[in-house]
C-alpha positions as CSV (number, residue, x, y, z in Angstrom):
1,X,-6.6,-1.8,21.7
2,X,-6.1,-5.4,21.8
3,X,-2.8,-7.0,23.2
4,X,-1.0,-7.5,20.4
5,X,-1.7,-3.8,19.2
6,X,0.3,-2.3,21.6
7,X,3.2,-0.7,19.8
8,X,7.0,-2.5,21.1
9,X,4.4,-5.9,21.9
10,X,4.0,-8.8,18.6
11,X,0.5,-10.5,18.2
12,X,0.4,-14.0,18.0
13,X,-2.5,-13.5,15.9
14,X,-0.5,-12.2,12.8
15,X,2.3,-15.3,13.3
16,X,-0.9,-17.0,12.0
17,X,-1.9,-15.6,9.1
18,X,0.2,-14.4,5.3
19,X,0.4,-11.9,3.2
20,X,-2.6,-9.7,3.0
21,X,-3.8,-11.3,6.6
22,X,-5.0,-14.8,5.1
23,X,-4.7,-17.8,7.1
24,X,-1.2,-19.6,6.5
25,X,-2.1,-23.1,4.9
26,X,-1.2,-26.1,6.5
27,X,1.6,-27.2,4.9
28,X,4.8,-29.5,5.7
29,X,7.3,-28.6,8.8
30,X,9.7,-26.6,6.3
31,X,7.9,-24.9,4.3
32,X,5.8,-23.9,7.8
33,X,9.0,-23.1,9.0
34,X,9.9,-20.6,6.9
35,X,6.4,-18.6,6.2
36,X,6.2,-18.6,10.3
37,X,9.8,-17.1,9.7
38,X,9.0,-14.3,7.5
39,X,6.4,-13.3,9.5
40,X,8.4,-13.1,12.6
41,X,10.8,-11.0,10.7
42,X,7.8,-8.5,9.3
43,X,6.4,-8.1,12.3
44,X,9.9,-7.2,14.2
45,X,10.6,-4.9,11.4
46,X,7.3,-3.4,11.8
47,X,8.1,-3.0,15.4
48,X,11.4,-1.1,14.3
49,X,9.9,1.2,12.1
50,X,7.1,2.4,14.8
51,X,9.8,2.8,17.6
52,X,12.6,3.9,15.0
53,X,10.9,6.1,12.6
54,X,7.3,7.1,13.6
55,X,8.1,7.7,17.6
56,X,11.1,9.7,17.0
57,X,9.1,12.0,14.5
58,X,6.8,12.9,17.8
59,X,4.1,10.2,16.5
60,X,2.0,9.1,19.4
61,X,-1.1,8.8,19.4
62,X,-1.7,5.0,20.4
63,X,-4.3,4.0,18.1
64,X,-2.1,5.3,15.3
65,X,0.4,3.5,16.1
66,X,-0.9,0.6,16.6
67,X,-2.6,0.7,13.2
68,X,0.7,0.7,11.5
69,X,2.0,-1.9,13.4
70,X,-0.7,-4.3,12.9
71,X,-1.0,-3.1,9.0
72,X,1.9,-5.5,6.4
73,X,3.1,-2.5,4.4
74,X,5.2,-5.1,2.1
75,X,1.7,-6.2,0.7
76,X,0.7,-2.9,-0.2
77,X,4.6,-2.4,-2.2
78,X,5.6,-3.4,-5.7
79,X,7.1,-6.6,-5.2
80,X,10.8,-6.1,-6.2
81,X,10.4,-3.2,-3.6
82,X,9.1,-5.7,-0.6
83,X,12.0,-5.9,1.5
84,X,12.4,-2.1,1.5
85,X,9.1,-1.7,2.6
86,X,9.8,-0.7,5.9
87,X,12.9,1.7,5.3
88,X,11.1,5.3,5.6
89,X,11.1,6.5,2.2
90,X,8.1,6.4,-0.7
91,X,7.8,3.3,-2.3
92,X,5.9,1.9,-5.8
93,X,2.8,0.7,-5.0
94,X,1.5,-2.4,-5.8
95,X,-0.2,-2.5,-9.3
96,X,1.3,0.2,-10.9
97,X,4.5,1.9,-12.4
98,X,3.8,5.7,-11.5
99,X,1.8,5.6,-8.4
100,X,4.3,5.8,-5.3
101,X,2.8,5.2,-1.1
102,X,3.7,8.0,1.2
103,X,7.1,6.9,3.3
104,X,5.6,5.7,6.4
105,X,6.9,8.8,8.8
106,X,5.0,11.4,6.6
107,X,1.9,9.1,6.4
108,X,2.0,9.0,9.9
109,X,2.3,12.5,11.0
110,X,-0.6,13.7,8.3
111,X,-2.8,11.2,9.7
112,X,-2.1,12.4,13.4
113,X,-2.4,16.0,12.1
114,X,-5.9,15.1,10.7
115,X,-6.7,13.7,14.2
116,X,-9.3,11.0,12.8
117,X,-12.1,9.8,14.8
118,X,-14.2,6.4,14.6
119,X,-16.9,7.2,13.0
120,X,-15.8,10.0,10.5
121,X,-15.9,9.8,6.8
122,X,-12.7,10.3,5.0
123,X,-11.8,10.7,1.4
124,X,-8.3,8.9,0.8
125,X,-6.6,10.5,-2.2
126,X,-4.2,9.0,-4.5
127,X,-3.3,6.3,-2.2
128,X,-2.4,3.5,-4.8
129,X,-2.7,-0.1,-3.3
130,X,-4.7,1.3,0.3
131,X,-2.3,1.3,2.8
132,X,-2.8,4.5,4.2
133,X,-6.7,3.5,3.1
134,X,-6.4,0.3,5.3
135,X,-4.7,2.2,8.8
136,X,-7.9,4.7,8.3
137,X,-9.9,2.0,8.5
138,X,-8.2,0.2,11.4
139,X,-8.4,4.0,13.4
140,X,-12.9,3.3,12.9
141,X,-13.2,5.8,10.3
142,X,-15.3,5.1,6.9
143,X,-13.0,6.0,4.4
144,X,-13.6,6.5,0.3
145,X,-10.4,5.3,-1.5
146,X,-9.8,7.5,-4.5
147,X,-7.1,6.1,-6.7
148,X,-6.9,7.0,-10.7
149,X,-4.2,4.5,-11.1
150,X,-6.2,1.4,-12.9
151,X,-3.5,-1.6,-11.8
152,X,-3.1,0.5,-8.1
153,X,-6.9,0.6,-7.9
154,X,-7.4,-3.2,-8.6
155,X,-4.7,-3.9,-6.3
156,X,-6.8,-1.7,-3.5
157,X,-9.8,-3.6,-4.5
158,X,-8.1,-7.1,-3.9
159,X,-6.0,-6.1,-0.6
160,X,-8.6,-4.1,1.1
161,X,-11.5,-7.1,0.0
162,X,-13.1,-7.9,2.8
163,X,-12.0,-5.1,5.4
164,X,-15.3,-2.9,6.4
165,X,-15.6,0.6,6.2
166,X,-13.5,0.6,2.7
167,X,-15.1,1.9,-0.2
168,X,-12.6,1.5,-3.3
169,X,-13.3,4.0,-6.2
170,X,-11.5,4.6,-9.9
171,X,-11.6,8.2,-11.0
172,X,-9.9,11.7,-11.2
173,X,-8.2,12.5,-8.5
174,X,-9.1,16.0,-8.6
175,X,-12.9,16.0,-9.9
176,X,-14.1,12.1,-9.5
177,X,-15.0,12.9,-5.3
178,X,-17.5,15.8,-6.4
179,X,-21.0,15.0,-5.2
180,X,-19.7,12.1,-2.7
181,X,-19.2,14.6,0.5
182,X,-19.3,16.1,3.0
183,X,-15.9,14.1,4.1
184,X,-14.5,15.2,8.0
185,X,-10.9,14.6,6.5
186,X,-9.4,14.6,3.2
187,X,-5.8,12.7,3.1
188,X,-3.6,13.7,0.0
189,X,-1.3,10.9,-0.2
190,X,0.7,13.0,-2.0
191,X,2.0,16.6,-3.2
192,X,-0.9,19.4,-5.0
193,X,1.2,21.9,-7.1
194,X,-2.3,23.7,-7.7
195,X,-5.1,24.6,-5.3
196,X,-7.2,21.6,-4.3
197,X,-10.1,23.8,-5.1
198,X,-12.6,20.6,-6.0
199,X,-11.3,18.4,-2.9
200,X,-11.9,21.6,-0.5
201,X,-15.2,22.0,-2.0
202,X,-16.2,18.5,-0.5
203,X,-14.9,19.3,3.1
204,X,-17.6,19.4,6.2
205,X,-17.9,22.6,8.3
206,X,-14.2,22.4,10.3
207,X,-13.1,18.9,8.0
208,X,-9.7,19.0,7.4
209,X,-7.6,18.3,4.7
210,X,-4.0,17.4,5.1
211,X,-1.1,16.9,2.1
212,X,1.9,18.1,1.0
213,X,1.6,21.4,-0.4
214,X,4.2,22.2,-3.3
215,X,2.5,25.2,-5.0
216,X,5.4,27.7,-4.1
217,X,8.3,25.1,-4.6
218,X,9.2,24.4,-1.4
219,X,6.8,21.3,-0.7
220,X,5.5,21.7,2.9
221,X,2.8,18.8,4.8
222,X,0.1,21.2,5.7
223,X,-3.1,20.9,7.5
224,X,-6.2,23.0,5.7
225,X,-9.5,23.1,7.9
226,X,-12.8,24.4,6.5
227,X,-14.0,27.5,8.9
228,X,-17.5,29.1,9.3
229,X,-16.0,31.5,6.6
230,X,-13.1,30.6,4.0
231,X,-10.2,27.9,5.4
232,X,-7.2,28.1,7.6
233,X,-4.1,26.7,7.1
234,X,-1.2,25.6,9.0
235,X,2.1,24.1,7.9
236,X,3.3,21.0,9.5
237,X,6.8,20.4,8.5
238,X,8.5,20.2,5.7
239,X,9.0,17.4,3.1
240,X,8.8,15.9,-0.1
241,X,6.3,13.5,-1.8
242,X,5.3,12.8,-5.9
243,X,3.2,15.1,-7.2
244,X,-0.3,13.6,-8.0
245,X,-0.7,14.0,-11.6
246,X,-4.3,15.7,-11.2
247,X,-2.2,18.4,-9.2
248,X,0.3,19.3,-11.5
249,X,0.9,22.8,-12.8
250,X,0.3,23.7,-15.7
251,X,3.5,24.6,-17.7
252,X,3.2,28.5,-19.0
253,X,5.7,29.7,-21.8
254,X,6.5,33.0,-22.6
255,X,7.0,34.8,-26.0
């Protein structure tokens, strides 16, 4: 990790640049003044939410948290919803009006569960804008963003522009990934009321998918790894997240 990653530690680099990690222009004093101010204040908020929120949820791998303390989730959040961006609850995502971004804490402790490597290929699910797509990346991995969302997937395109090992992709949630595997990890940025059975079907021998399981009510963040024979699975706390459309249940009536 560089020096400014290290979780508690601010990098001068980021005082530098804006929203979305461009260079700030050069503009007059006052105007400097105050973009060099928000930035200060992002940056100590990020540091609050990864000592406040992701530490004290037993968060701590290194790397992971220096991902999200490097990563500007107010970007990656509908703008009305910007200066909430760092309070640990889901959030709209940029671009549209029914896609919502995992509340930092649970994206987090997924991510840990799913115990990425540089290197591996990962299949991003439903993450609107790319936030959790863009801390993949920042943990080495090559990561396929699947969003369904039009407005969240053109906001992805346009954050994540220029960040390697992205790939940005429009489709079905459930079906659109078919063919593009095997994937190590699978991220769900989001609750499955039905079997994932297409997703699964993509997994590597051992891959691992991780999401919030809500088929028997009581939504749970599990952990499902592919095995030489069938899958295992292993709850890893419980929760609660939006229900990705492509994983709703299907109502049944009775006569």
């Amino acid at each position: 990790m560089h020096p400014g990653s290290i979780p508690g530690e601010a990098s001068n680099d980021f005082f530098r640049r804006g929203a979305g990690g461009g260079v700030m222009p050069q503009t007059g004093g006052a105007t400097r003044m105050a973009l060099t101010t928000l930035a200060h204040n992002a940056a100590a908020q990020r540091v609050n939410m990864v000592n406040g929120q992701l530490r004290t949820c037993d968060v701590n791998d290194l790397d992971l948290l220096a991902a999200f303390l490097d990563m500007p989730r107010e970007d990656f959040v509908a703008p009305d919803r910007a200066r909430f961006a760092y309070i640990d609850s889901d959030q709209p995502s940029l671009g549209s009006a029914s896609r919502r971004l995992l509340a930092p804490s649970v994206l987090a402790r997924l991510i840990q569960a799913a115990e990425v490597k540089p290197g591996e290929r990962v299949l991003d699910v439903g993450g609107g804008a790319g936030y959790g797509a863009a801390i993949l990346a920042r943990l080495g991995a090559q990561v396929f963003a699947l969003e369904s969302d039009p407005g969240a997937a053109a906001a992805a395109r346009r954050l994540l522009d220029g960040r390697e090992g992205i790939d940005v992709v429009e489709g079905d949630l459930a079906t659109a990934a078919k063919g593009r595997g095997p994937f190590n990890v699978i991220l769900v940025e989001g609750a499955f009321a039905v079997a994932p059975d297409g997703l699964l079907a993509e997994l590597s021998p051992y891959g691992r998918l991780v999401g919030v399981d809500a088929r028997t009510g009581a939504a749970e963040a599990t952990l499902i790894e592919r095995l030489a024979e069938g899958y295992g699975r292993r709850v890893l706390f419980e929760t609660h997240a939006a229900t990705l459309e492509s994983f709703r249940a299907t109502p049944s009536f009775a006569f």
